[in-house]
C-alpha positions in Angstrom: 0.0 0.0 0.0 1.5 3.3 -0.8 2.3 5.5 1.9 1.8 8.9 0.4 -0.1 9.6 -2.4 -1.8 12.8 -3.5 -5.8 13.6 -3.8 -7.9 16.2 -4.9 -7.9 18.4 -1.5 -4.1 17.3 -0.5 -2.6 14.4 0.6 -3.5 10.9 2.0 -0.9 9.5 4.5 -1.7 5.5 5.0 -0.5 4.0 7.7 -3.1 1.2 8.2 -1.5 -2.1 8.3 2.2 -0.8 9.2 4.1 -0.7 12.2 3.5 3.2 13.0 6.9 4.4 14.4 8.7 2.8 11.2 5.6 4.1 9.0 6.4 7.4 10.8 10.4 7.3 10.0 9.4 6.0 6.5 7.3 9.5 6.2 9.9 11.3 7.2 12.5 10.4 4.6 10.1 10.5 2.1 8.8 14.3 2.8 12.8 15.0 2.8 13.5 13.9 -0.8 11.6 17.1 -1.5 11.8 19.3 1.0 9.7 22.1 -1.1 7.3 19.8 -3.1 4.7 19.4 0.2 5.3 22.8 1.9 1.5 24.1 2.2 -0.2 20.8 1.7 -3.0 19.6 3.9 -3.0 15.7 4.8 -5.5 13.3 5.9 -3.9 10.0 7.9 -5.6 6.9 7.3 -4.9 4.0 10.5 -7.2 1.8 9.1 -8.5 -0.7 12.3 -5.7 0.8 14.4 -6.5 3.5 16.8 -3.2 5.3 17.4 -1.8 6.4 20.9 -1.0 10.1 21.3 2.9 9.4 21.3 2.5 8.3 17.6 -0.1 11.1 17.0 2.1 13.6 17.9 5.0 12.1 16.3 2.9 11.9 13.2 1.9 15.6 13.8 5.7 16.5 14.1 6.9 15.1 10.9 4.0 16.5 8.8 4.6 19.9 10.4 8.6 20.2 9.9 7.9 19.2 6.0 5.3 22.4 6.2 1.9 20.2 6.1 -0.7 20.5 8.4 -2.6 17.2 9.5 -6.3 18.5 8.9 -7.9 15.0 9.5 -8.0 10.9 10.5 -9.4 8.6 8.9 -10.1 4.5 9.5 -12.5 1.9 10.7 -11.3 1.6 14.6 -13.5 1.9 17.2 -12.6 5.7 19.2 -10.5 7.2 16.1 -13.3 9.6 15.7 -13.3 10.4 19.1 -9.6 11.0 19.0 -9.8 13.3 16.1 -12.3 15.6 17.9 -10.2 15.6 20.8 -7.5 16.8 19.3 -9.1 19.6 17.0 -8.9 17.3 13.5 -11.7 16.2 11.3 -13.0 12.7 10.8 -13.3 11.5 7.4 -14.9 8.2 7.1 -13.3 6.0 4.8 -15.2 5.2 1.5 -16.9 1.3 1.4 -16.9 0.1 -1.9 -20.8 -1.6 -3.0 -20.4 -5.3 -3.6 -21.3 -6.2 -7.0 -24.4 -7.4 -7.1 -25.4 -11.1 -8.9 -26.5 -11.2 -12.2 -30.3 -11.7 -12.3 -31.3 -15.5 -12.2 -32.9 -16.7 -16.0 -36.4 -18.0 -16.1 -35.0 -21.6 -15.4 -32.1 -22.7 -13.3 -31.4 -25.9 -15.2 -28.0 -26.5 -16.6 -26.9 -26.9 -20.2 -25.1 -29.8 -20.6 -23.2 -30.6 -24.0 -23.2 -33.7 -25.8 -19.8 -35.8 -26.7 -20.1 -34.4 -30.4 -20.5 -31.3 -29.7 -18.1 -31.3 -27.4 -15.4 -32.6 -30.4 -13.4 -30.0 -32.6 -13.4 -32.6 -35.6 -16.6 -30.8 -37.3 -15.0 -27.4 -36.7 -11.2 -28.7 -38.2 -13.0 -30.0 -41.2 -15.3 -27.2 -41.8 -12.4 -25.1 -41.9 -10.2 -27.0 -44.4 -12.9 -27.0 -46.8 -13.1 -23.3 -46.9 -9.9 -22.7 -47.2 -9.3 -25.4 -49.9 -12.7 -23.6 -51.7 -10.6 -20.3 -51.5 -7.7 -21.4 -53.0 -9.6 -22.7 -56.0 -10.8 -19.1 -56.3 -7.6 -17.3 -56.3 -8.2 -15.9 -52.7 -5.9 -16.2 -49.6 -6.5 -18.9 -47.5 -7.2 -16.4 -44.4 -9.0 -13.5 -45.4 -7.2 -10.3 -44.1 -9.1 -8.0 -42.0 -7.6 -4.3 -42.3 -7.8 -2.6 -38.7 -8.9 0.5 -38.7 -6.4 3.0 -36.4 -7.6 3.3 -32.6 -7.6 7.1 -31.3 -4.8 8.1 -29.7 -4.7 7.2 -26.1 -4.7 10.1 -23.5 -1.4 11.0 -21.5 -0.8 8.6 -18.8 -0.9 11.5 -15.5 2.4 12.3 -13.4 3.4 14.2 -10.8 5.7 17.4 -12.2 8.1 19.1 -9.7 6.8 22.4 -9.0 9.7 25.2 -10.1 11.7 26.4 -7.6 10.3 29.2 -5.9 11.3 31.9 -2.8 11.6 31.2 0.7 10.2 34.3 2.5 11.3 34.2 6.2 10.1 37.3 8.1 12.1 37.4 11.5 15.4 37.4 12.9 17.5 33.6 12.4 19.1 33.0 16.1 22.4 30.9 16.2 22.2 27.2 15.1 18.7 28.3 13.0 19.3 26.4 9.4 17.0 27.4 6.1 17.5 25.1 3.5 15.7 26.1 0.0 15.7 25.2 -3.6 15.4 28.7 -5.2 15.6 31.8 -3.7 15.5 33.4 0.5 14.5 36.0 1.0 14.8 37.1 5.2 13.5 40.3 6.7 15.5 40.4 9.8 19.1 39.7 11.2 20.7 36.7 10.5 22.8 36.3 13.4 26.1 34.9 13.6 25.6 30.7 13.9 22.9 31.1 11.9 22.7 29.5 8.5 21.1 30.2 5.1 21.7 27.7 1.8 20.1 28.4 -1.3 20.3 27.0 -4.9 19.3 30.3 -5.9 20.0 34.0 -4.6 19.6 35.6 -0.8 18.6 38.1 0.5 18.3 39.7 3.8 16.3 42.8 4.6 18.7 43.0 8.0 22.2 42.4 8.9 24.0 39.3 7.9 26.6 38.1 10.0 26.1 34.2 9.9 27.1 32.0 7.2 25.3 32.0 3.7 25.3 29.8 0.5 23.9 30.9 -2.9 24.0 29.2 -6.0 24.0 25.8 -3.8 23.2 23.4 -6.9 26.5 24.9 -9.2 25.4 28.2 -10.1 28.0 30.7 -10.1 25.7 33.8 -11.3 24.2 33.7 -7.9 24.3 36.2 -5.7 23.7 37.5 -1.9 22.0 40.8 -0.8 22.2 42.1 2.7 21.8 45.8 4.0 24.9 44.8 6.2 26.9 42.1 5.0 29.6 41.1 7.6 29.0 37.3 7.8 31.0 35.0 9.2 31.3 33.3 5.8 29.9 33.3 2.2 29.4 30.7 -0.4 29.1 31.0 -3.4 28.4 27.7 -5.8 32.4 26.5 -4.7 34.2 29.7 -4.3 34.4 30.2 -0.4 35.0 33.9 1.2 35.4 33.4 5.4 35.3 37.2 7.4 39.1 38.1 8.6 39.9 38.7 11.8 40.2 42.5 12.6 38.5 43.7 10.4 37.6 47.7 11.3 33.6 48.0 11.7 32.5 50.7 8.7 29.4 52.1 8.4 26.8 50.1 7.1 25.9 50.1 3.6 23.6 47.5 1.2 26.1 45.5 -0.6 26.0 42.4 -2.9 28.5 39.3 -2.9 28.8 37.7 -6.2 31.4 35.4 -8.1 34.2 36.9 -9.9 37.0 35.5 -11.9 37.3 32.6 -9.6 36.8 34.8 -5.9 33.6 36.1 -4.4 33.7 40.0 -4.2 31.6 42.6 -2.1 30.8 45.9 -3.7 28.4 48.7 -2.2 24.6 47.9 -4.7 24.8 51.1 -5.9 28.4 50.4 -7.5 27.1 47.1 -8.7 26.0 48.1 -12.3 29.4 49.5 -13.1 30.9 46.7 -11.9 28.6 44.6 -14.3 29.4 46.9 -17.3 32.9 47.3 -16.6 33.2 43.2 -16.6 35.2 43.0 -13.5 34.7 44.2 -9.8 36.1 47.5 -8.9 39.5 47.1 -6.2 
């Protein structure tokens, strides 16, 4: 049974028939493949007969919300899961019974047809066939006569799920030491992003504040990235492989925007509103 699949209103997290701590650690690595793909989904978790304790609840609850998707409701057969869900402020969604089939209506007589021994043989067929084919011959015409197929329509697209393009991270509030944001496309952070504190990005950064922990643009390869601060002083800065750390005494100036970017195998720091000469000149000024 799959454990994550996707519906019409969000996402369906199944967990009936599974051990639910391994179904939970399962969950977890799968959200992390894509750490971006879920963020802002809603999820329904499906136990099946299996009522779950609050540990694994709130374990569930915990995964869901560091991947950025809120559990809106449970789901499953066992007796108190609705209860549960109540208790805890979540929605109870029945699951959906499918209808038997019904039996085909009974003829007007329930005797059985029985066939006799002859008609049971394939020698009338056989020899019924070789004549025709033997009278086609004699006609000029191919033994089997050949049936042109007509072309079928083209089948629809078989459905798939397509990676949403990376987007912006937008993080309003200061980053405290040991904080991490991880992002495939761009940050953007309005606040101070203090020293400890860690931004990667496979895209550009930018922070509305004063940088002074460690940032990495162009995480994936891409050298034209770039990082924006109103004070840049961080403790180090990363662009795609070119590594610039802060030197030690190094006099405090007054604080200006400034932009870090990649240049002729170095990252360089120039004030934004030298930036556009730097760009037309081809090189960064000394």
């Amino acid at each position: 049974m799959t454990l994550l699949r996707g519906r019409r209103e969000g996402l369906e997290v199944s967990l009936s028939e599974r051990d639910l701590e391994q179904a939970c650690d399962e969950l977890q690595a799968r959200l992390a493949e894509r750490p971006s793909f879920y963020r802002g989904a809603s999820a329904v978790a499906n136990f099946g007969d299996t009522c779950p304790s609050d540990a694994v609840l709130a374990r569930l609850r915990g995964v869901l919300d560091e991947a950025g998707v809120t559990l809106r409701a449970l789901s499953g057969t066992a007796d108190g899961l609705a209860g549960l869900a109540h208790e805890r402020g979540l929605d109870f969604e029945a699951p959906a019974i499918a209808a038997a089939p019904s039996p085909p209506p009974a003829g007007p007589s329930e005797r059985q047809m029985r066939l006799s021994d002859s008609a049971r043989s394939l020698v009338a067929d056989f020899s019924g066939a070789r004549g025709d084919i033997a009278q086609r011959r004699r006609r000029g015409e191919t033994s089997v006569p050949r049936v042109r197929a007509e072309p079928r329509a083209a089948r629809p697209p078989a459905l798939h799920v397509v990676e949403a393009a990376p987007g912006t991270l937008y993080h309003p509030g200061t980053l405290r030491g040991g904080q991490v944001l991880h992002h495939t496309g761009n940050i953007v952070v309005v606040g101070d992003v203090n020293p400890g504190a860690e931004l990667v990005a496979t895209g550009d950064i930018v922070v509305f504040g004063r940088l002074r922990g460690i940032a990495h643009a162009g995480a994936g390869g891409d050298e034209n990235a770039r990082i924006y601060a109103l004070d840049l002083m961080a403790t180090q800065l990363r662009i795609a492989t070119f590594i610039a750390a802060e030197q030690e005494n190094t006099p405090r100036r007054v604080a200006v925007p400034e932009a870090a970017l990649a240049r002729d195998g170095a990252i360089v720091v120039l004030p934004l509103d030298r930036l556009g000469e730097a760009e037309s000149a081809g090189a960064a000024p000394a």
